[in-house]
Structures are given as structure tokens and as C-alpha cells.
C-alpha positions in Angstrom: 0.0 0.0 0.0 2.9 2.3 0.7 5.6 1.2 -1.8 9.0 0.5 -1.6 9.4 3.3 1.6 6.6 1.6 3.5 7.9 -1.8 2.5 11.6 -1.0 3.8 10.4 0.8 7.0 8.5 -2.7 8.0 11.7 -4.9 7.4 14.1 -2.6 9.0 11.8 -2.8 12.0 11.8 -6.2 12.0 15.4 -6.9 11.6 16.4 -4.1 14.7 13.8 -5.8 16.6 15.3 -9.3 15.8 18.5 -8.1 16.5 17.3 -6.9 19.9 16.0 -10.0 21.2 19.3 -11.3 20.1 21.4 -9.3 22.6 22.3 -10.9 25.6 20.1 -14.1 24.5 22.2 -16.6 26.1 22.2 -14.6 29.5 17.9 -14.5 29.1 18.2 -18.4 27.9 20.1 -19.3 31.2 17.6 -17.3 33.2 14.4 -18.7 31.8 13.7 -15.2 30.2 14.4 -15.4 26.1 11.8 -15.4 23.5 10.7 -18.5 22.4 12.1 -20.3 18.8 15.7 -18.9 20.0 14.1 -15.3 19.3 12.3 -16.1 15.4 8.9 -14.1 14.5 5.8 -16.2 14.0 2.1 -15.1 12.3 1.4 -14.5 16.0 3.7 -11.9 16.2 3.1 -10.4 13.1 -0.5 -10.3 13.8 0.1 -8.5 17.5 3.0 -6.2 15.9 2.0 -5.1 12.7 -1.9 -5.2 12.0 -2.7 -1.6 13.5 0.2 -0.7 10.8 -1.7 -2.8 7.9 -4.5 -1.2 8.5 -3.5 2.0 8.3 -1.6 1.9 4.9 -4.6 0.1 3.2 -6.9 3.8 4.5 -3.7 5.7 3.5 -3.8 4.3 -0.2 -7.7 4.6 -0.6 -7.4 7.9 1.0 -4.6 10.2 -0.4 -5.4 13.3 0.7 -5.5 12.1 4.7 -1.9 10.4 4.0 -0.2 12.4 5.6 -1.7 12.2 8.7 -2.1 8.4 9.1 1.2 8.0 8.2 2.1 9.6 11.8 -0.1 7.0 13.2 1.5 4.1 10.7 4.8 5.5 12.6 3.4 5.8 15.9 2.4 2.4 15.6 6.1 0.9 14.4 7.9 3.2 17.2 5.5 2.0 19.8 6.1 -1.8 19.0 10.3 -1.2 18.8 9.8 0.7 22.3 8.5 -2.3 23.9 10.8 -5.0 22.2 13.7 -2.8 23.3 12.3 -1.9 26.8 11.5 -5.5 27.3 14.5 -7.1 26.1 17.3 -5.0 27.5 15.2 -4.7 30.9 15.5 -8.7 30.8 19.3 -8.3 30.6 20.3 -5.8 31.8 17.8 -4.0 34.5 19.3 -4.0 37.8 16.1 -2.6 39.6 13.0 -4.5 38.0 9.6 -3.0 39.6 5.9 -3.6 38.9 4.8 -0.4 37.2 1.3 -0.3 39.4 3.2 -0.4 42.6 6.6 0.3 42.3 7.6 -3.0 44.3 10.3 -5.1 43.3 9.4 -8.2 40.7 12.0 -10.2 39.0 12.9 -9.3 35.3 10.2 -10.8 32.9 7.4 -10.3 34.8 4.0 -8.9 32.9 3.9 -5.3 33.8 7.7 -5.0 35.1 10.0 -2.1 34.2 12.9 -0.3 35.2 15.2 2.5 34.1 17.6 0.5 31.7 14.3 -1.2 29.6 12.8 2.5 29.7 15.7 4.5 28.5 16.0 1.4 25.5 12.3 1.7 24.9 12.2 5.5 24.8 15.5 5.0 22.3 13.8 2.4 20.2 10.8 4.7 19.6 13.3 7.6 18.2 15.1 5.1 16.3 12.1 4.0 14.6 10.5 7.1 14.4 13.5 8.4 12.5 13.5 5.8 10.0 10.4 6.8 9.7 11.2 10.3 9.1 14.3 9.1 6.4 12.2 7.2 4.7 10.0 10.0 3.9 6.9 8.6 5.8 6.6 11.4 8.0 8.8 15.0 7.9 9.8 17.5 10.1 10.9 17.5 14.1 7.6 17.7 15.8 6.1 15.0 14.0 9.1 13.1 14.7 8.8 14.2 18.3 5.8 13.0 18.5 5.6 9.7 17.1 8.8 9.0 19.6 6.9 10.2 22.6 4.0 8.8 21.6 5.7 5.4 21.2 6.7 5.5 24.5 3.6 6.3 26.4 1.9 3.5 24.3 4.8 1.4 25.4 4.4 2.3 29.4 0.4 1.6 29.3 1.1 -1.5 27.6 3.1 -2.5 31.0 -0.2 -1.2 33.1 -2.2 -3.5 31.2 0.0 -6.2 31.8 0.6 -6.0 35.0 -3.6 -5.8 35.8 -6.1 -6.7 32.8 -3.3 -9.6 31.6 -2.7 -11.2 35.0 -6.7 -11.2 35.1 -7.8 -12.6 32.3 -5.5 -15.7 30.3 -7.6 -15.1 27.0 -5.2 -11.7 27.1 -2.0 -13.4 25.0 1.0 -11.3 24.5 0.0 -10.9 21.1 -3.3 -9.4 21.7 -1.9 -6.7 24.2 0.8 -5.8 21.7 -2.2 -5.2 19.3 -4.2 -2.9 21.9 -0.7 -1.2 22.5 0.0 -0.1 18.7 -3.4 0.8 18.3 -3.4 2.5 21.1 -0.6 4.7 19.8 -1.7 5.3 16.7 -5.2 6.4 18.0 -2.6 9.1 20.4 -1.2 9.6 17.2 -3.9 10.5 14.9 -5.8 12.7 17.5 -2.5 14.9 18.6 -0.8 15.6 15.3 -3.5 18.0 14.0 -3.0 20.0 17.0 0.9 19.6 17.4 1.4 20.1 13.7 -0.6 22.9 13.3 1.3 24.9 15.9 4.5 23.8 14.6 3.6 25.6 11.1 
């Protein structure tokens, strides 16, 4: 639906995200903590990661003239899923002080909901990364749209760890897939109804 740009921006995201779950894998493995299939994407995963994204290039290319501004949430959604692959797999490895984002208290690494400063910091620079791809790909231009889709990513990204640490412990029908769903749409939606008004008062 996008071409070539949109076509590129979707791989790239999946080979930095791949490469993330690489780092530090046999650390994770020894701990009980890597991804299953030694780190490999399934249609699960694709499903949870990039249907919010789908969707909105197929309304992009029947609608031309709104684009430009669901491209931002396109982005949004991308950034948002790299924040939370990053956040989650460095915070695996390498967060010293793992706490459950509803209460602050002290959970060990891997648990739903769990976060710390080294996963945030990663998932905060995952959604930049992404969201300047995005940018040099031509999918979205200028700083505050950037800005935004990398702030956005990460406030998706840290309600995504609410939901898991209260709606997923709750309920078992909520898969990891599903929630990673709710969280890109979720960004996209903070996307779509803030660039108007950040846009506009950039110009």
C-alpha cells in the first residue's frame, strides 16, 4: 500500500527488533527469560506487531489526501512496537532494579507489567530510532512530527506495562500478542488525535 518506503520501513523494523532480542540471548536463555524459537517471529507476532500498521496503509492508499496524517499514526504504531521489544528485552538483561509499574515493588525481570530504568531508557530509544526511520524514509517530515511519534511510542509502550501488570494477570484469553495489538493501536489512535493539534502549531 505504501511502496517501496513503506515496504523497507516494516523490514528494517523487523530486523532491529530481531537483533534486539538477540542481545544478551544466552544470558535471558540461562535465566528462563528469552523469546521462544531462540528469538524467530511467528504469524502471531506479526499479527500483535504489525496489524494496527496494515490497517492503516490500506486507508492511507484509498485515501490520499488524509496520508499524511495516518502516516504519523503508521509511525506511531512501528515506534511503539520497537519501544516495547527494546524496553522489554534489555530490561530482561540488563535492569538492575525490576519494579511492577502499578506499585513500584520489586518483581524479578520478565514479569508482565515490570519495568525499570535501563528497559525505559531502551524503549524511549527504540521509539526515536524507529521514528527516525520513519522520518528518512519520507513517511513522516519535520521535528515535531518526529517528536511525537517518539513520545507517543513510549507512552503507548508504558500503558502497555499497566495492562499487563492488571487486565493480563486477570484474564488468560489476554496473549501477549493481543496486548501488543491494543498497544499499537493505542498509539496510533494518540497519534492521529495529537498531530492535528501539534502540527498545526508547529507551522
Amino acid at each position: 500500500c505504501l511502496g517501496l518506503r513503506g515496504w523497507l520501513a516494516v523490514v528494517i523494523y523487523l530486523a532491529l527488533g530481531s537483533l534486539v532480542t538477540r542481545l544478551g540471548f544466552r544470558t535471558k536463555q540461562a535465566r528462563g527469560l528469552a523469546a521462544g524459537r531462540g528469538g524467530l517471529r511467528g504469524p502471531e507476532n506479526v499479527g500483535g506487531s504489525a496489524a494496527t500498521g496494515a490497517l492503516l496503509a490500506g486507508a492511507a492508499a484509498l485515501a490520499p489526501a488524509a496520508a499524511p496524517l495516518l502516516l504519523v499514526g503508521f509511525a506511531a504504531s512501528f515506534a511503539a512496537k520497537l519501544a516495547d521489544t527494546c524496553g522489554s528485552e534489555i530490561g530482561k538483561r540488563w535492569g538492575r532494579h525490576t519494579v511492577l509499574i502499578t506499585t513500584l515493588k520489586p518483581v524479578p525481570p520478565g514479569t508482565e507489567g515490570a519495568i525499570s530504568l535501563e528497559g525505559s531508557a531502551a524503549s524511549l530509544l527504540g521509539s526515536a530510532l524507529m521514528a527516525a526511520l520513519m522520518a528518512a524514509l519520507g513517511l513522516i517530515s519535520g521535528r515535531d512530527a518526529w517528536l511525537l511519534v517518539t513520545l507517543v511510542g513510549l507512552v503507548a509502550t508504558l500503558i502497555e506495562s499497566l495492562i499487563g501488570a492488571s487486565a493480563q494477570q486477570r484474564w488468560v484469553w489476554l496473549s501477549n500478542e493481543l496486548v501488543n495489538g491494543i498497544q499499537t493501536a493505542i498509539a496510533a489512535v494518540l497519534a492521529l488525535l495529537l498531530a492535528p493539534l501539534v502540527l498545526a502549531a508547529a507551522s
